[in-house]
C-alpha positions in Angstrom: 20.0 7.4 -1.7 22.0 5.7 0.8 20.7 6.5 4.4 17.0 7.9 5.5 15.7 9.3 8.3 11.5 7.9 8.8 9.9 9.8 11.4 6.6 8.7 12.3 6.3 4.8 12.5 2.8 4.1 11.7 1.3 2.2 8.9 3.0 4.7 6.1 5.9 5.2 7.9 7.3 1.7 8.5 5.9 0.5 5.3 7.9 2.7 3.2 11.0 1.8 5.9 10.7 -2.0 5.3 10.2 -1.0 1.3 14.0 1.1 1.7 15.7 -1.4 4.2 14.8 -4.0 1.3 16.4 -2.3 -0.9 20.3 -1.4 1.1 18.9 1.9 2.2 20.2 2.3 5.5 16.7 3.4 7.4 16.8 5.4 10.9 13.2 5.3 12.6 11.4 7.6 15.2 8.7 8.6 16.9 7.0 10.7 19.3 5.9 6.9 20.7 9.8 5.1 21.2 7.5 1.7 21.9 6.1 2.1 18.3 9.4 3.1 16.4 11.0 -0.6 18.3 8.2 -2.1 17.3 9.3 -0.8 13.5 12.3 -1.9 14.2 11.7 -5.3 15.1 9.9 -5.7 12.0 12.7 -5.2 9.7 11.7 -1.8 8.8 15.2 0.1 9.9 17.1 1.0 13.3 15.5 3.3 16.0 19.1 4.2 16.9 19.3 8.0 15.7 21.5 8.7 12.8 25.2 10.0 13.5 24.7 13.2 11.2 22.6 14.4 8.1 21.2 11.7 6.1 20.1 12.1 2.5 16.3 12.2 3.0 13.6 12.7 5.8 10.5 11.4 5.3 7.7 12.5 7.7 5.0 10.2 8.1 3.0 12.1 10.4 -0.9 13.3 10.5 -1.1 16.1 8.8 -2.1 18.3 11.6 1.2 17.8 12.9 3.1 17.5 9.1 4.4 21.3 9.3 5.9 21.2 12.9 7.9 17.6 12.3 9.2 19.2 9.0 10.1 22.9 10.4 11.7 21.1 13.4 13.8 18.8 10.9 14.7 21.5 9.4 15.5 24.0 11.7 18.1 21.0 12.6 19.7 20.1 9.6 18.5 16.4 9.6 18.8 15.7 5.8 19.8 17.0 2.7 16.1 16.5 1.6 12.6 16.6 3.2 8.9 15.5 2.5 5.7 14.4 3.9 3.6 11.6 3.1 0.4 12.8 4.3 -3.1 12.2 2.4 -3.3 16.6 2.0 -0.2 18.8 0.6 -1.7 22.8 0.2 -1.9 23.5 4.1 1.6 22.1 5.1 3.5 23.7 2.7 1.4 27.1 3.3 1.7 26.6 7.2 6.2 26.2 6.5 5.9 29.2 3.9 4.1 31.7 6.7 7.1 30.7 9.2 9.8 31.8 6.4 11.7 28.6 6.0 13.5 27.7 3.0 11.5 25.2 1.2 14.2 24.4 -1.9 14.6 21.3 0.4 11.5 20.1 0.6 9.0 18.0 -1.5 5.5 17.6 -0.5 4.0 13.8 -1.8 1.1 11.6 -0.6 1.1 7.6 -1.9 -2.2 6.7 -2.8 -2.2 3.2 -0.4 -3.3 2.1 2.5 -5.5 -0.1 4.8 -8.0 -0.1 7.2 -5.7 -1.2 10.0 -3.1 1.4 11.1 0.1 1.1 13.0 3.7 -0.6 12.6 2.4 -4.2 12.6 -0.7 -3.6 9.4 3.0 -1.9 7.7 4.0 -4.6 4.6 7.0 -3.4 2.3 4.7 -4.1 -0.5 2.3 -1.7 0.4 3.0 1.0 -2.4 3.3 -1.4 -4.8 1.8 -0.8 -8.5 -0.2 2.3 -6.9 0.1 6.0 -7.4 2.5 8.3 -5.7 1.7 12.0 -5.8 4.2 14.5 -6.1 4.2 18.3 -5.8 6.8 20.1 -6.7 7.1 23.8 -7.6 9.3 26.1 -9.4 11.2 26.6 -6.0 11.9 23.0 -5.6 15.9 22.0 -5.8 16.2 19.1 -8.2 18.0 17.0 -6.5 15.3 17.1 -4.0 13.2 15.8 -6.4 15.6 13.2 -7.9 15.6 11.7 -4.2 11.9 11.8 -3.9 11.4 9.8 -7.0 14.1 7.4 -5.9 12.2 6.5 -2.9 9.2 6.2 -5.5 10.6 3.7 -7.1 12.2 1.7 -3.9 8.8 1.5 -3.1 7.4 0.1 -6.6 5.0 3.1 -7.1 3.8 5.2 -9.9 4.9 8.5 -9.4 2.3 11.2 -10.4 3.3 15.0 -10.5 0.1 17.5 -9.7 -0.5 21.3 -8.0 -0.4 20.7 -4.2 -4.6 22.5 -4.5 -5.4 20.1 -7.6 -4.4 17.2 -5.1 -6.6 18.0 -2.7 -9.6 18.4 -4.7 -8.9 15.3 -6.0 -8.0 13.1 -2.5 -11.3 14.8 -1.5 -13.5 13.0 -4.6 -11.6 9.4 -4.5 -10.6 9.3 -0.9 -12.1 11.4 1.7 -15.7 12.0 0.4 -16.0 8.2 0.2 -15.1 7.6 3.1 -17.9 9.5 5.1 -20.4 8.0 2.8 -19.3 4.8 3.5 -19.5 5.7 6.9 -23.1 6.9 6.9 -23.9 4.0 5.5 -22.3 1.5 7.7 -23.8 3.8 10.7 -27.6 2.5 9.2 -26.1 -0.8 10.4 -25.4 0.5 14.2 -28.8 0.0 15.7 -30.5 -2.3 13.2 -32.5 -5.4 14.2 -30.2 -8.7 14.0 -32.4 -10.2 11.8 -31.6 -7.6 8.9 -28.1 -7.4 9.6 -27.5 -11.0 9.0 -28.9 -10.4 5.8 -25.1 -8.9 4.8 -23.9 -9.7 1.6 -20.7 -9.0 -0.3 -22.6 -5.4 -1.9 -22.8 -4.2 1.9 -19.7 -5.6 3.3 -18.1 -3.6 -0.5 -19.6 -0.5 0.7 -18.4 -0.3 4.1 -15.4 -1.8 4.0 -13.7 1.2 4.5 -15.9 2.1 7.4 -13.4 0.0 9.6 -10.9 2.7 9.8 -9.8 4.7 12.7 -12.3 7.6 13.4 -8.8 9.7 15.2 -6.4 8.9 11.9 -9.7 10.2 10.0 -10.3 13.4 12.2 -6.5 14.4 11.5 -7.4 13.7 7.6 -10.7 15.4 7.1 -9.8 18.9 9.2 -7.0 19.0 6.9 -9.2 19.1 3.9 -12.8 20.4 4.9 -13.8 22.7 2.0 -13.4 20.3 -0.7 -15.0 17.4 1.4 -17.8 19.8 1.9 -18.4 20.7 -1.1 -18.4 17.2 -3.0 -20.9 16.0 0.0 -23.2 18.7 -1.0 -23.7 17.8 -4.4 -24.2 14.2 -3.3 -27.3 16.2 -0.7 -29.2 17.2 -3.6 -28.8 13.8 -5.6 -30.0 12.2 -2.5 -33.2 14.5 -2.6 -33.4 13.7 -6.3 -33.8 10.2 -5.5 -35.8 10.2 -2.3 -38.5 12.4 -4.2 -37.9 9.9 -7.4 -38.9 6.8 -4.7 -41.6 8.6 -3.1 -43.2 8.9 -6.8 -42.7 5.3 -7.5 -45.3 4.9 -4.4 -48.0 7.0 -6.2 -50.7 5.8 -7.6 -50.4 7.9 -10.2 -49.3 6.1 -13.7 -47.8 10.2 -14.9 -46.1 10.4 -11.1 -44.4 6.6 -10.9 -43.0 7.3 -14.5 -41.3 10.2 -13.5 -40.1 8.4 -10.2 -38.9 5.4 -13.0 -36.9 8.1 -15.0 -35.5 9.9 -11.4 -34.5 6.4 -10.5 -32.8 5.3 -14.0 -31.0 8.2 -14.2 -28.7 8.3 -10.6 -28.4 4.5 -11.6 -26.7 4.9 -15.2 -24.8 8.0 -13.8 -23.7 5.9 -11.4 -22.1 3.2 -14.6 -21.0 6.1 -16.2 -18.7 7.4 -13.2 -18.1 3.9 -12.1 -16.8 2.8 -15.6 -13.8 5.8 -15.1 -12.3 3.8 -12.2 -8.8 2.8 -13.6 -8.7 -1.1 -13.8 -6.0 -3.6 -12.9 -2.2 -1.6 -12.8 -3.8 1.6 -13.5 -4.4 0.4 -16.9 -8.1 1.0 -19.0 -10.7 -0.8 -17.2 -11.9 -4.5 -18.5 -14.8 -6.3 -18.3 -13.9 -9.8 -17.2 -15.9 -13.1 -16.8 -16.7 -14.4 -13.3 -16.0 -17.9 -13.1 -17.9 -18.7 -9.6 -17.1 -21.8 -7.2 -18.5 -22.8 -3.8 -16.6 -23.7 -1.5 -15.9 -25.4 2.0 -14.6 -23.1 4.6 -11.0 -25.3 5.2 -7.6 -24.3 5.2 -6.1 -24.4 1.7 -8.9 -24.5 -0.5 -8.2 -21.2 -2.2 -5.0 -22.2 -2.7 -6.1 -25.3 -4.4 -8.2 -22.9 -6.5 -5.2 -21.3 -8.1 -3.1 -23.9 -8.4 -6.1 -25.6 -10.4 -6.3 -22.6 -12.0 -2.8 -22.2 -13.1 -2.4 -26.0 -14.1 -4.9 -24.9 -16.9 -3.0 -22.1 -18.0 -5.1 -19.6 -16.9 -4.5 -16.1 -15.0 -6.9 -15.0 -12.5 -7.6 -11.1 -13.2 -9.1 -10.4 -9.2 -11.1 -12.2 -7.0 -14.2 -11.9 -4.8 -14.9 -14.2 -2.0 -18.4 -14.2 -0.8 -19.5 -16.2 2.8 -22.3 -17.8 3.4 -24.6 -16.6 6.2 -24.8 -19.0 9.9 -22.4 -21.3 7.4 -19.2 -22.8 6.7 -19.3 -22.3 3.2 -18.5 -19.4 0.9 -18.4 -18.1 -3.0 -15.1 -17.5 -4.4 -15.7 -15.2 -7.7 -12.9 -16.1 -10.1 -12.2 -12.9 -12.6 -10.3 -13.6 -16.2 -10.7 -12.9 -19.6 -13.8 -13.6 -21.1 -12.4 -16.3 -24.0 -10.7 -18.2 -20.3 -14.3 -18.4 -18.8 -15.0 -21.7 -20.4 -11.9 -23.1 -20.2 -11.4 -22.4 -16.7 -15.0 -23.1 -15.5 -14.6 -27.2 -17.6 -10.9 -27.7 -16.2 -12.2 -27.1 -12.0 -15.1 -29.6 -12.8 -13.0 -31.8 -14.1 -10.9 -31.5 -10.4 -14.3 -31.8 -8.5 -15.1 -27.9 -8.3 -18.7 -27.2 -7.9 -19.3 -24.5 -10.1 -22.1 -21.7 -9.5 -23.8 -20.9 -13.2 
């Protein structure tokens, strides 16, 4: 692949244009919004000068409400030898270009699994793909060397590419994306009129469960009427576990020894499901996932300490798995939850006293 066409400069769009510009693909950008595609632009992320003929791939970065008339229109023009989308559902845009008869030998429908909370050119990083999986959903129909070019910009990009049914996709975005999402949303809305007392109460298990709350509700609109059915459906199964439980905690206030025991069981139950699903989550590089130590470390709230952290860390030869950081309420002070193999707990936990860490036990 030597030139691409990005239309749609959002957070997707001009990520995966700084990812190709880094990589000698010449990268042409636009946008319904010529402000945003300069902004692109300026970033690094490609020109916004429109390409002198065909180039060899269009990408279409845009909601997927809008997906099937930016790739019939890009068609219907001849603006690349190949096409796809990048948006978060794949059945309904390829059924919506399918009902208006166009030739779809050209065109390769993929989503990559990444993100942020923040949308737009400026949240775009050319590292944004990196490690994480890129769906792709071919079908008998689809030209090779459509798909050669597709996994090309897979790689430019430094993801994983994963082949699966356009349907299969969607039931599956709907369980680790878009049902989580309105959960974590009705959550964060308990939040929206609570007294300030409670609120400053937040630890790192709240601010972990509605982290994702921060997105755009519009972006989110776009995502969810694209995918209702499945959404639907997964958030009535989690319905009747939530009247499971409320009836298991209403027991638990009985006075009834017979009553609170069933409550106890109710109650256990949703909470080792709960391990058991959670221990599925693929781990670090989409790898098995490990249980690690936590090597915890209070700290002041000053430019360069974590940094200091690391380096410490590293001068003792040992790798930090993830981290957590964890502030302190009304204070400026804050937990930094160090993550590494078990046997490097000790190790790491003597060599940052031995710098003048305070360690948590």
């Amino acid at each position: 692949m030597r030139t691409a066409l990005v239309i749609g400069t959002g957070l997707i769009g001009t990520s995966a244009g700084l990812a190709l510009s880094q990589r000698g693909v010449t990268v042409h950008l636009a946008d319904p919004n010529p402000e945003q595609a300069r902004t692109a632009a300026a970033l690094g992320a490609g020109t916004d000068e429109a390409p002198d003929g065909p180039v060899d791939l269009a990408i279409v970065a845009a909601p997927p409400a809008h997906v099937a008339d930016v790739l019939a229109d890009a068609m219907l023009r001849g603006a690349a030898r190949g096409y796809l989308d990048v948006a978060s559902v794949k059945g309904g845009p390829r059924r919506e270009l399918e009902a208006r008869g166009l030739d779809l030998t050209g065109y390769i429908g993929t989503h990559p699994m990444s993100g942020r909370e923040k949308s737009g050119p400026l949240a775009a990083t050319g590292d944004l793909f990196e490690g994480r999986p890129w769906v792709l959903t071919p079908t008998r129909d689809t030209d090779t060397e459509v798909l050669n070019l597709a996994l090309e910009l897979v790689s430019h990009c430094r993801a994983v590419p994963v082949v699966m049914d356009a349907d299969a996709h969607d039931r599956a975005v709907a369980l680790v994306s878009h049902m989580p999402h309105l959960v974590s949303s009705l959550v964060a809305a308990r939040l929206e009129n609570a007294e300030e007392a409670a609120v400053r109460l937040c630890g790192q298990g709240i601010r972990d469960v509605t982290r994702i709350a921060a997105s755009d509700p519009r972006m989110w609109i776009d995502i969810l009427s694209a995918n209702p059915g499945p959404v639907a459906d997964l958030l009535t199964d989690v319905a009747g576990d939530l009247e499971e439980t409320v009836r298991a905690l209403r027991a638990l206030q009985s006075t009834d020894d017979h009553k609170r025991r069933e409550g106890s069981t109710g109650i256990e139950d949703v909470l080792r499901r709960g391990n058991a699903g959670q221990i599925r989550v693929p781990g670090k590089h989409g790898s098995a996932p490990r249980v690690y130590e936590v090597v915890a470390v209070l700290i002041d709230d000053q430019p360069g300490q974590l940094a200091r952290i690391f380096a410490d860390a590293g001068m003792a030869g040992v790798n930090i798995e993830d981290v957590r950081i964890e502030h302190a309420t009304g204070q400026q002070a804050g937990l930094v939850q160090l993550m590494v193999e078990p046997k490097a707990a000790p190790v790491l936990s003597a060599a940052l006293r031995e710098r003048g860490w305070a360690i948590r036990q």
